[in-house]
N, C-alpha and C positions, 0 to 999 in steps of 0.2 A: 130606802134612800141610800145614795153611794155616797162614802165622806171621800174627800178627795185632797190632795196635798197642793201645792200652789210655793212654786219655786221663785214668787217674789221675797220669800224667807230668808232662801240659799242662795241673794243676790252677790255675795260676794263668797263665792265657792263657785267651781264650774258644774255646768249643767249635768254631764254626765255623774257628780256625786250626789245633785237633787236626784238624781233619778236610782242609784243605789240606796239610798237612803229609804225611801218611798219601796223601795224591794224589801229591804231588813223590817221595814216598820207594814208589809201586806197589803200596803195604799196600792189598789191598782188602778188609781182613778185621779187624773190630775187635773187643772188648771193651767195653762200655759201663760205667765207673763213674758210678755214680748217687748222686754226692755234689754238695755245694756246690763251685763256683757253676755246673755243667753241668747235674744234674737233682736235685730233690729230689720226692719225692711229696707233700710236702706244703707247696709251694710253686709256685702256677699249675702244676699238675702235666699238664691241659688244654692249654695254650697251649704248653707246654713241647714237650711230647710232640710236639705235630703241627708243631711247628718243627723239634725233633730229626728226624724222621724225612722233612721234607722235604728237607733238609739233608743228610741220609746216600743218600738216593736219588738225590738231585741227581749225586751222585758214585761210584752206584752200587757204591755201598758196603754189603756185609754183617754183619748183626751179631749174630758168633758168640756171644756170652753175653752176659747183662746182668747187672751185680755191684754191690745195694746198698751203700754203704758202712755196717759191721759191726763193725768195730773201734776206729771214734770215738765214733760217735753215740752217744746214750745207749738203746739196744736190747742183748736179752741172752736169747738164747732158754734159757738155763741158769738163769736168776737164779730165787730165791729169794723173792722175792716176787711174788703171785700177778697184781698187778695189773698188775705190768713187766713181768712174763713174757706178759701179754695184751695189753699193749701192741706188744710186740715182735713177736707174731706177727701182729697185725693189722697193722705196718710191712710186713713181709713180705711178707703175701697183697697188699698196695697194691700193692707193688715187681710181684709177679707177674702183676698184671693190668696195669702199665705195660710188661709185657716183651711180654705179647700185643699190647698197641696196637701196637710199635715192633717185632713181625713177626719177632722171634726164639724159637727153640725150647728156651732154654738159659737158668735162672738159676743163681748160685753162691751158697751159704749154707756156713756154719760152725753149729758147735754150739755157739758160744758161749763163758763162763768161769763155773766155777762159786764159788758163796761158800765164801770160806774156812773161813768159822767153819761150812760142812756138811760133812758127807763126803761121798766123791767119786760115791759109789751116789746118794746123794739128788738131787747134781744132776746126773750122769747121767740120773736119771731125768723131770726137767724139763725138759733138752732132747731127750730122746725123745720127748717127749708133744708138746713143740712143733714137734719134727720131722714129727712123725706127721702132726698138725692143716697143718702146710703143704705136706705131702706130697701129702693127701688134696684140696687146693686145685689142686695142680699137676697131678695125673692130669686133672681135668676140665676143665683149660686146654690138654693135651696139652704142659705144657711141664716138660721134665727140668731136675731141681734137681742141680745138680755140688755135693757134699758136700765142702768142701774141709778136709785136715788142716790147721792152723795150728799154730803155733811152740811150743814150750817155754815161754816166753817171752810168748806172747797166751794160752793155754787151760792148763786143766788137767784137759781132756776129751778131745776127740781130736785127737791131735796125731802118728799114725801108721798103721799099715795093722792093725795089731788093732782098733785100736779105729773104725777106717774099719769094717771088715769088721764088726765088731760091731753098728755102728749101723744100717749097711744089714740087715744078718741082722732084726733085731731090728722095723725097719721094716718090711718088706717091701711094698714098693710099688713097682711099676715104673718111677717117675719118680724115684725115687732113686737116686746113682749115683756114684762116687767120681771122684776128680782129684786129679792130682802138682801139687804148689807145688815146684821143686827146692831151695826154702832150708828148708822146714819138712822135708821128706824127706831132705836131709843130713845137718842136724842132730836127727834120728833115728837117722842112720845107716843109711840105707837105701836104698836103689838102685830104677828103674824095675822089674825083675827081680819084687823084690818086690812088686809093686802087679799087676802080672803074673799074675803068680800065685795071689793071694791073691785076687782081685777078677772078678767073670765079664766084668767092663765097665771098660773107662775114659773118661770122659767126655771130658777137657777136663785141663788143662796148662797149667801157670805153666812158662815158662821164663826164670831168671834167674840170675845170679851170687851168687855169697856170698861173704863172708869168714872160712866155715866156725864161727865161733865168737857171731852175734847173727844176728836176722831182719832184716839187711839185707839190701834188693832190687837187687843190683845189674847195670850192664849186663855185657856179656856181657865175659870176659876183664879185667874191672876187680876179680876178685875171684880165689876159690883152687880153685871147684867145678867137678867132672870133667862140663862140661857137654858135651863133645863124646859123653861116652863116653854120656850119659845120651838125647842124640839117639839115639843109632847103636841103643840097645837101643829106641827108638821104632818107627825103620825093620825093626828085625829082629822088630818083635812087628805088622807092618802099622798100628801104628796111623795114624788117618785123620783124626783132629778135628785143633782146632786146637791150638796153639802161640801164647800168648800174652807177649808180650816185657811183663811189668808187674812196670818199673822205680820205682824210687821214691826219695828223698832229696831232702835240699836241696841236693845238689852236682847235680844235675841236673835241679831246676824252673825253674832259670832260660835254659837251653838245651836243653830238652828232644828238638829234632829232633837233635841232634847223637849225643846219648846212642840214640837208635833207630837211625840211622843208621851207628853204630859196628859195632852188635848184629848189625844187616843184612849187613854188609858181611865179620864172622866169620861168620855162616852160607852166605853164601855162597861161600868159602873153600872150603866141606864140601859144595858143590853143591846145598846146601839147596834153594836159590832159583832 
């Protein structure tokens, strides 16, 4: 498995020092978030792109997924109205053809949050449609969309491996395809095992710490989640993508290589590395 670094850490540093950092610490394998102020699509989204990817070649560096930011911005592929919801998916399909430029095979999406004041079928069934519609974008790009659960706490759509499996069933496109977050997946109560099992494929993998009771990101051993044990079941299912260390807080924006660098140095411990 590749671990790979993930520059929503270094959000408040410039891009090119997440990408020196990730040199000094041998990550040659990243995550791309595509939020402010490293990418946005709809800002010199042109000039962006073919600086990002000079920048990442230069250092021969690969980049294992590319991951809109989803959970700030105002995008909702569940929402309830019809024109947000068209809004949101055309964010998307942009996202998707910026992930072509930048020569990766792999975006991450979520399903969303649905309106309170609907039931849960109704928008269920608005981020299926939306899902479908971006689905059908990504088969023709040839790039796989990683479905990821999100929290208790962010969704009240899919936030475990039913309704993982549900959504892909339900899609069926072959560029659809599920991935563990270990903080959304504990606080389900739920183990790799399960994803195993339940899923023909796993795409792609959030590996982080928790403090088992919010959707805190944290780094490795700074929290209470059985993440050795949740490797070991990786190794014993062969899986082969990557391992993404996408740490987050304010206790660690301000020295972000430290907080990787901690990560690193328990997985290699475990011979990870």
């Amino acid at each position: 498995m590749k671990i790979a670094g993930m520059n929503i850490t270094f959000r408040h540093f410039p891009f090119p020092y997440f990408l020196d950092c990730m040199d000094r610490l041998n990550i040659s394998s990243i995550e791309l978030w595509a939020g402010e102020p490293h990418l946005y699509v709809y800002r010199n989204l042109l000039s962006n792109l073919r600086e990002i990817k000079r920048e990442v070649k230069a250092r021969n560096i690969e980049i294992v997924c590319y991951t809109p930011e989803q959970c700030i911005y105002p995008f909702n592929l569940a929402a309830s109205d019809s024109q947000w919801r068209k809004t949101s998916i055309d964010y998307f399909i942009e996202n998707l053809h910026a992930a072509v430029e930048l020569e990766t095979d792999k975006m991450l999406i979520t399903s969303g949050i649905g309106d309170f004041s609907r039931t849960q079928e109704e928008s269920w069934k608005y981020a299926s449609d939306s899902i479908f519609q971006i689905s059908k974008a990504a088969e023709q790009e040839g790039i796989t969309l990683a479905l990821e659960p999100l929290t208790k706490f962010e969704s009240n759509l899919i936030i475990d491996t039913p309704g993982l499996k549900r959504m892909i069933e339900e899609i069926q496109s072959p560029s659809l395809k599920g991935m563990i977050d270990t903080v959304a997946m504990q606080l389900a109560d739920e183990t790799p095992d399960d994803y195993f099992s339940m899923l023909p494929e796993l795409s792609h993998f959030h590996l982080i710490d928790g403090d088992s009771e919010t959707d805190s990101h944290l780094a490795l051993d700074d929290g209470h989640l059985n993440w050795r044990e949740y490797v070991k079941s990786l190794q014993n299912h062969q899986y082969e993508g990557a391992c993404t260390l996408e740490i987050m807080g304010s206790s660690y924006y301000q020295n972000p290589q430290d907080a990787v660098k901690k990560s690193l140095a328990k997985l290699n411990e475990l011979g990870i590395l």
